[in-house]
N, C-alpha and C positions, 0 to 999 in steps of 0.2 A: 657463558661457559667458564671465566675466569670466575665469575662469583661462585658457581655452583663449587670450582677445586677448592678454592681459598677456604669454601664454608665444612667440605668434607675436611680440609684439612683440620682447620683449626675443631672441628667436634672428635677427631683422631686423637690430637696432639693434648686435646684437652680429657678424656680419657684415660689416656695412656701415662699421664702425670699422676692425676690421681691413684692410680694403680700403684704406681711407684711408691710413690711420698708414703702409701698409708697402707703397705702390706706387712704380713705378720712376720718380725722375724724371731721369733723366741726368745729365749733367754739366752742372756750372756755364759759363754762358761768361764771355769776358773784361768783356763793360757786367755781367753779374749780379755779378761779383764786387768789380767797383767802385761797384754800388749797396749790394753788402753791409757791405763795409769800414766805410763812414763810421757807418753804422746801429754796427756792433761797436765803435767808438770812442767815439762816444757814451753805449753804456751802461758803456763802463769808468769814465768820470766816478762814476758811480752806486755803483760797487764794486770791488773787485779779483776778478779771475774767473782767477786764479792763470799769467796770459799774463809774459813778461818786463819789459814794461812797466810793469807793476802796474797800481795805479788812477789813474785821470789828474783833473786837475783841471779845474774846470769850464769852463772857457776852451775845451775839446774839443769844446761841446756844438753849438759853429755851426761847422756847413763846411760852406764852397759847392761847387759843381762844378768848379772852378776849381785847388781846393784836392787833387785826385785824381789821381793820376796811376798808371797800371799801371807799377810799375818794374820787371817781370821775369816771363816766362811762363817756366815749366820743366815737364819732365813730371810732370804729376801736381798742376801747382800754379799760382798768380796768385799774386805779390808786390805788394800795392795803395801806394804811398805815398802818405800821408795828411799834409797840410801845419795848422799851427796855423794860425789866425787872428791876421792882424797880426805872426806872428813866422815866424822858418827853422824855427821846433821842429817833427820829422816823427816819425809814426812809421810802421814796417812791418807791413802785416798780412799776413800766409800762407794763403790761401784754398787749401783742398786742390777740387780738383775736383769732390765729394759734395757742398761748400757748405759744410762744416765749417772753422773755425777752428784751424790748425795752433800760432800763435804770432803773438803781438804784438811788436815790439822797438823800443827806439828808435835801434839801431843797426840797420846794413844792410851789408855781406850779416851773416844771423844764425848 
């Protein structure tokens, strides 16, 4: 009896993951991709995650709303610019339209 749960469990559990992991969620829109940006900015502080930018210093780690601005829709993509705190230093992030992260820069265009 225990085998028999165990086994419906685990062919449930394993289902129900893959469900998950690998459903369609469309494209990003332009507000998702500018709540995304600043979140990807933040954790670059943390590390360098191999974007042009490299890893940024902690000063990146507060941004307000303020501080965001869509600088370029293209097909296929969101140009988010990201302003520092307290200074002009921006950088670019490239939101491809899956949600995924193309490239960081802190030049513009890239």
């Amino acid at each position: 009896m225990k085998a028999l749960l165990l086994s419906a469990l685990l062919t449930i559990s394993a289902f129900s993951g893959t469900v998950q992991a690998h459903g369609d969620h469309g494209a990003i829109s332009e507000s998702g991709a500018m709540t995304l940006a600043p979140r990807v900015v933040q954790k670059m502080t943390l590390r360098d995650y191999g974007y042009t930018a490299g890893q940024l210093d902690t000063s990146w780690q507060s941004i307000g709303k303020d501080q965001i601005v869509l600088k370029e829709k293209g097909a296929g993509f969101y140009i988010v610019e990201v302003t520092k705190s307290g200074s002009d230093e921006k950088v670019y992030v490239k939101v491809l339209l899956d949600g995924s992260i193309s490239d960081v820069s802190k030049v513009y265009p890239f």
